[in-house]
N, C-alpha and C positions, 0 to 999 in steps of 0.2 A: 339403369342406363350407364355404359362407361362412359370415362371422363371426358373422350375425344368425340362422342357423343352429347356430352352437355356440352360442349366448349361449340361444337357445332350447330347446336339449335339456336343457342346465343348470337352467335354468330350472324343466324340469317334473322333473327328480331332486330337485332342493331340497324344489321348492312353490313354488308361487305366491303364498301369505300368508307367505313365511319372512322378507320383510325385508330381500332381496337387494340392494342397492347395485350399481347398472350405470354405471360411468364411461365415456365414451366421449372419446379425444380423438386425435391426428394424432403421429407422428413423421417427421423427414427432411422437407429444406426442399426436397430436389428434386424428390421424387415423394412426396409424402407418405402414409404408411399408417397406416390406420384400426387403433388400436389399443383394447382394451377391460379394467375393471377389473372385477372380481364379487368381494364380501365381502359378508359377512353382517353389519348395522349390531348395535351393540353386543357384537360378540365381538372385533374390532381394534381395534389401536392406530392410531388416526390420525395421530399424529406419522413413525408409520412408513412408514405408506404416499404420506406428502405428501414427507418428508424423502429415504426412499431407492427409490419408485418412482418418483411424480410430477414433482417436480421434474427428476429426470436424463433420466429419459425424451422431457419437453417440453421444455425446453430444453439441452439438450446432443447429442443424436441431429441432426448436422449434415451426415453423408453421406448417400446415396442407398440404402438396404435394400431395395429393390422389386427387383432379380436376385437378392438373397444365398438361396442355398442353406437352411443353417441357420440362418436368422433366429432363433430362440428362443437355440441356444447364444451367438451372437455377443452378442445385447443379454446374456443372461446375465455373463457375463465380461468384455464394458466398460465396463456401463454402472449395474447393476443391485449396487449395494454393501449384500449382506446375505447374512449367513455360512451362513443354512438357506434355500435356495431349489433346487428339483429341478424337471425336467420332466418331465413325463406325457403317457403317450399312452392312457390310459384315460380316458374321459369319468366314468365312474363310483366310479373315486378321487378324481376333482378334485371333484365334489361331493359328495364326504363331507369333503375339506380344508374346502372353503370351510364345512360346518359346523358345525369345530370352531373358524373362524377364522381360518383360511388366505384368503390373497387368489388368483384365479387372474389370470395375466395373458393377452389374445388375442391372435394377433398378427393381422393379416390375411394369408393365403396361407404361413403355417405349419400343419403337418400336428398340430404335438401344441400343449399346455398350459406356462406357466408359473405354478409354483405355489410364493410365497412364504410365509415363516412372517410372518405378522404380528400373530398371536394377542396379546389385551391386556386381556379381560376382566377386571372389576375382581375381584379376591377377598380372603378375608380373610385379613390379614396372620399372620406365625406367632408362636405367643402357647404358653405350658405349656397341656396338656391339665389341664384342671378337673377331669376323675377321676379320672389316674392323679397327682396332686402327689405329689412325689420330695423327700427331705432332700437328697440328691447326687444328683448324674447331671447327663446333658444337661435343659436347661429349653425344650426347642422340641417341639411337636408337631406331629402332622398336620394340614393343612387341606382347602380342599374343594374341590382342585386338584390332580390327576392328575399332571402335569407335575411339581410344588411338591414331592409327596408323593414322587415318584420321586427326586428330588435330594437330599431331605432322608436316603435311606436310603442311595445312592452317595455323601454327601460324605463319610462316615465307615466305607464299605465299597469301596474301591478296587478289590475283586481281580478282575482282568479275565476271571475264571470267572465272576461275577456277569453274570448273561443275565436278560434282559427281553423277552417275548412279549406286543404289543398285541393285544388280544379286543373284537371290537363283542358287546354281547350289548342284547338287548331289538328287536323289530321296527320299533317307533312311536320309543322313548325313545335307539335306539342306544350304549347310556352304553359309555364306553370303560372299558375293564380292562385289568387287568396283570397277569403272573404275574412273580414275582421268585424267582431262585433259583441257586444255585450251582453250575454244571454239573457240575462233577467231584465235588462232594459229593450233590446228591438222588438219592434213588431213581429209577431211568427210569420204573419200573411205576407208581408212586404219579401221578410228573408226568404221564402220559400217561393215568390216572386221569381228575384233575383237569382235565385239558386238553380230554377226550373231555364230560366233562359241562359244564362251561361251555359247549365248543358245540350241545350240544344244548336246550341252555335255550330253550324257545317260548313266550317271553308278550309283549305287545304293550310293558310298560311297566317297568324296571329302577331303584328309585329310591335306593336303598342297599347297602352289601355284607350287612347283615341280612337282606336279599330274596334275595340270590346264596345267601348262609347256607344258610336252607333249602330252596332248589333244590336244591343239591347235598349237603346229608346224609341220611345212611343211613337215620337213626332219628328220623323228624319225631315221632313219639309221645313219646319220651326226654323225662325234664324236665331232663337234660344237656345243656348244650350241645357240640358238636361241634368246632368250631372257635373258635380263641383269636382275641379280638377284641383291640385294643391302637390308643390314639393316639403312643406314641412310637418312634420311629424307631429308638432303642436297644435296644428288644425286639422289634423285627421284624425287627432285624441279629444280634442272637443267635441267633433262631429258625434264620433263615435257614443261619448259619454250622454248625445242629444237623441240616443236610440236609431243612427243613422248607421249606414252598413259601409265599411273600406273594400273598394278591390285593391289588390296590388297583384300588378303585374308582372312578369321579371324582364328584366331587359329596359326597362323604362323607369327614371325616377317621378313619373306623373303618378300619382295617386289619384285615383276617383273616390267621390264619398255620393253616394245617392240613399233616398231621394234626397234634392235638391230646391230648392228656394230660388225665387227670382233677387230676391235681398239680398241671401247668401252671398253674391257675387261681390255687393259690395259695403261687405263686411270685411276687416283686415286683420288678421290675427293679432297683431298688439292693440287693437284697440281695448282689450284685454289687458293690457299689461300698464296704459294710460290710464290717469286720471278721468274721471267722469267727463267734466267739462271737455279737457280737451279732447274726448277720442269722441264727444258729441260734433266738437267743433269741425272735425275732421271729416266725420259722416256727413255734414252738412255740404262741407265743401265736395264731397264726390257727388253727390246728390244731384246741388246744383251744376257743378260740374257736365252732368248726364243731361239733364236740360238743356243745358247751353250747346252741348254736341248736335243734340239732336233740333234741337229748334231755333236756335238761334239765326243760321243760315235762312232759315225760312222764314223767319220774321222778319229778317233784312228782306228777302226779295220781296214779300209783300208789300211793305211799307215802301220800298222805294218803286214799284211797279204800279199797284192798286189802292193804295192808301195815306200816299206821301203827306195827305194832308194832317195824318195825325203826328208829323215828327216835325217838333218844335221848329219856329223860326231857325235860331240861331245853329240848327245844325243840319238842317234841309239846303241852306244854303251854301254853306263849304261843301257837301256830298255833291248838289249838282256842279258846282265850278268844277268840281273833281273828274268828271264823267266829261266835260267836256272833251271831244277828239276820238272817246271811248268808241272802238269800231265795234264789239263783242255789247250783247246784249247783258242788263243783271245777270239772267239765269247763266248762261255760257258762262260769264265770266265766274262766276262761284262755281261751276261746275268742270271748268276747267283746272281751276287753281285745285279744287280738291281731288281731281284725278291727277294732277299731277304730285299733291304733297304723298298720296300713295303709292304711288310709281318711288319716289324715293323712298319711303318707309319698307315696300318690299323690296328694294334694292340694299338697304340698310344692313336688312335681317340675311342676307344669301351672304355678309361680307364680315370680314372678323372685326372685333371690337371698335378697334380704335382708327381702322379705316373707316367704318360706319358711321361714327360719329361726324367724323371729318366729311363724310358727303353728307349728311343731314347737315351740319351747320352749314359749310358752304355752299354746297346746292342749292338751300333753299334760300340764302341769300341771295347766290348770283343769278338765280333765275326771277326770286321777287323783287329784285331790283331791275333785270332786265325787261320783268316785263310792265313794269312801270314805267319806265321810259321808253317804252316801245307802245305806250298807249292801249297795252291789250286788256291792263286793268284800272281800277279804280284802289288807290291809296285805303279808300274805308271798306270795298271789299277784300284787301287783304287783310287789313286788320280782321275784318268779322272769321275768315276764314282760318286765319291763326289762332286766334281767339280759341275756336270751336278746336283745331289740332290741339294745340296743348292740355284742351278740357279731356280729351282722350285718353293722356298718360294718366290721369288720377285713378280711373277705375283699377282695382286692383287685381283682378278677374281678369289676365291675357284675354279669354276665351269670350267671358263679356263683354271687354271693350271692342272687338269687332264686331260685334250683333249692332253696336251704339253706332261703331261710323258706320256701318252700312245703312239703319236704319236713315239717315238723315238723307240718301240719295231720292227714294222712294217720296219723303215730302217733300222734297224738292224739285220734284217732276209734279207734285200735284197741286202745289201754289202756283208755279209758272201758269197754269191752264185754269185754277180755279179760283188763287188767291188763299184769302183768310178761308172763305168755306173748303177748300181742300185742305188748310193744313185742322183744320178743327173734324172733315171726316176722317185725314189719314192718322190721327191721333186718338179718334171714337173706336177704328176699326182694332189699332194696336192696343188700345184696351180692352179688346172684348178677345183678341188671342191670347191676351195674358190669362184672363180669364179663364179661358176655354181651355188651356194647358195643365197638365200633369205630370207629377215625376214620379212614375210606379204607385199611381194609385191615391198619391198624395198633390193636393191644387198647390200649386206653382206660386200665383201672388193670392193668397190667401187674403181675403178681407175680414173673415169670421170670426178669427182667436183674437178677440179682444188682449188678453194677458199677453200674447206676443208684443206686446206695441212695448212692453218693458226693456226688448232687443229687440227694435226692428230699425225704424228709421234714428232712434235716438236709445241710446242706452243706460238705464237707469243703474244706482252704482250696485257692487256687485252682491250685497250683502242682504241688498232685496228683491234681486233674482232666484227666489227659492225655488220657483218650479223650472220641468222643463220647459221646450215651449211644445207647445198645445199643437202648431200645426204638422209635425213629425209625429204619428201615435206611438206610442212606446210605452211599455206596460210598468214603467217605475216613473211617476210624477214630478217625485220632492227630490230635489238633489242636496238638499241642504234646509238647517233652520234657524229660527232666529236666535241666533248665539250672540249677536250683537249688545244682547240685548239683558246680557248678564254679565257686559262692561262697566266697571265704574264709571261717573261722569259721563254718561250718554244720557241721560234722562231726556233729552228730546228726538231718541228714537225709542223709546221705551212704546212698544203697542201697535209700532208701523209692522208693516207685511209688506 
């Protein structure tokens, strides 16, 4: 095939609007051969391709290569100083290098490709994730770089069981994925799972791992989510090390780890890095936290609707003075105040930092103040309602804390009309879907693995967490053993497990 012939089939793989960059110039002063560049203009570095292709190429290529046999290995290995370069004999690898970034090199009257890394797109530098902020730990997250994202998870995960599977997924958008995972730790059936469904994925366009998301879970109706999302790289090397599998996406610093856990959500990655007590004390407070979200609301309307008689004298009696004038019934009036503290929290999120914060605080002032004086509420149903807002930000799970508030509307349409027996059914039934739930094969709130209870709602310190946990299968158990336990001066852990 001549040159203006390869340069043309590339051509129509790419597009012909992609932007392609066609260099053409000459090597070897005796017979000189027509050589050719193709990159795709803003995804390379062009220091790289002036400094270690062009330059050497044109002036330094001073023999005759018009007989040489292998012309692509030879310029390779003389001439050509750069440490990821391969040749190809596929036409339709080399244009999908060239558009990630890859430069291809022609030769004239060579059978294959060379194809250098010269990738340089600008991106954004690595900076702490803004959602998950950490008292300890590592301070770097993920950014919107594939590559970036992959290094950031190997620099602090060495073990050469750690394997990486590149995946094009999307027909139009091609984005590149990753699977991460620990060979002699994951499950085979899970990863071949998840392997089989990413490739089946048929949509024209891929724009985040939230879109991967729900392509591949089970239960798109669930208001759970499926799979643990995470920007640091510290908790997607945990997961990992628990026989759980990383997508990484490009273009997105959200990482996914599945399968996934309903607890997972509100676990925090320094609670690793705290003392026992206190990252016990911390899981307590999100816990209850998650209760008071969810129920809290609804044991106020009960009790002030169908069963005022159980709340004490002394505070049954300030709530009703309170109520007096109140034109909004309990329910409305909780039901109002909480669609409205959402109306600002999405208004919050569409606005940059520091105006957001400025309409949450104010807003939410000058309206629960206004509408205290405007008699549309009750003093203790704002409190109950704020109360329940703030239990909100604890979870540390973005994705989880919306499944929390929304759940709390649902019982509070089914106390209004039933009382205590509605919130005691809508709390039977949301047990029995946690239940009923899976993430790729694995149950969701597991009740069965005993040994998990060492990391689930409270966690025991770390030196007697030897195994892993039991509800992710994974075919390497022990992570660790009692080394503790050949410390001087420890004789009162001498024989624990």
């Amino acid at each position: 095939m001549e040159l203006k012939d390869k340069i043309n089939s590339i051509m129509e793989l790419c597009g012909s609007n992609q932007q392609i960059i066609i260099r053409k110039f000459h090597i070897g002063k005796v017979k000189p051969i027509e050589v050719a560049l193709l990159y795709k203009d803003g995804l390379v570095n062009q220091d790289i391709i002036n400094r270690d292709i062009l330059n050497p190429l044109m002036h330094q290529v001073n023999e005759d290569l018009s007989t040489m046999e292998f012309i692509n290995e030879y310029v390779c290995d003389n001439y050509i100083s750069m440490s990821k370069i391969s040749i190809e004999n596929d036409i339709n690898i080399v244009s999908k290098n060239i558009k990630i970034g890859q430069t291809a090199i022609l030769i004239y009257g060579a059978n294959s490709f060379i194809v250098a890394d010269t990738a340089g797109a600008e991106h954004r530098s690595i900076t702490e994730p803004m959602d998950e902020v950490g008292v300890r730990g590592p301070r770097d997250g993920f950014v919107e770089n594939i590559q970036v994202n992959i290094s950031l998870v190997k620099k602090s995960l060495k073990d050469r069981n750690l394997k990486i599977e590149n995946l094009i997924v999307g027909r139009r958008s091609q984005k590149d994925v990753a699977l991460l995972y620990i060979d002699d730790i994951v499950d085979k059936e899970i990863l071949a799972d998840i392997r089989n469904r990413l490739s089946l994925i048929d949509v024209d366009f891929i724009g985040s791992s939230g879109e991967i998301s729900q392509y591949i879970e089970k239960y798109p109706y669930s208001i759970f989510p499926q799979a643990y999302v995470t920007q640091r790289p510290d908790a997607v090397q945990s997961n990992i090390l628990e026989g759980k599998i990383a997508i990484i996406v490009d273009g997105t610093p959200f990482v996914l780890t599945v399968p996934s856990l309903f607890i997972e959500f509100f676990q925090a990655a320094e609670d690793y890095y705290q003392r026992t007590i206190v990252s016990n004390f911390n899981r307590f407070i999100r816990i209850f936290a998650t209760f008071v979200v969810v129920m809290l609301p609804s044991i106020y309307l009960t009790l002030i609707m169908y069963n005022s008689e159980l709340i004490p004298v002394r505070f049954i009696i300030p709530i009703v003075q309170s109520r007096v004038g109140i034109g909004l019934s309990p329910f409305l009036e909780i039901l109002s105040m909480q669609v409205v503290i959402e109306i600002l929290r999405e208004g919050g999120l569409r606005l940059p930092n520091k105006i957001a914060q400025t309409l949450s605080v104010v807003g939410g002032f000058i309206i629960g103040n206004a509408a205290l004086q405007a008699k549309m509420v009750s003093p203790s149903t704002l409190v109950i309602v704020g109360v329940a807002t703030i239990g909100t930000f604890i979870v540390p799970s973005y994705d989880m804390s919306i499944s929390i508030r929304l759940l709390g509307f649902p019982l509070l349409f089914l106390v209004n009309y039933l009382g205590a027996l509605g919130l005691i059914a809508g709390l039977y039934f949301l047990f029995v879907h946690l239940l009923s739930l899976d993430s790729f094969g694995v149950p969701y709130f597991p009740l069965d693995k005993y040994g998990d209870l060492k990391d689930m709602f409270i966690r025991v310190p770390l030196w007697k967490m030897n195994k892993r946990p039991e509800s992710t299968p994974n075919n390497n158990p022990v992570r660790q053993t009692d080394f503790r336990n050949k410390f001087g001066g420890n004789k009162n852990e001498k024989g624990r497990k």
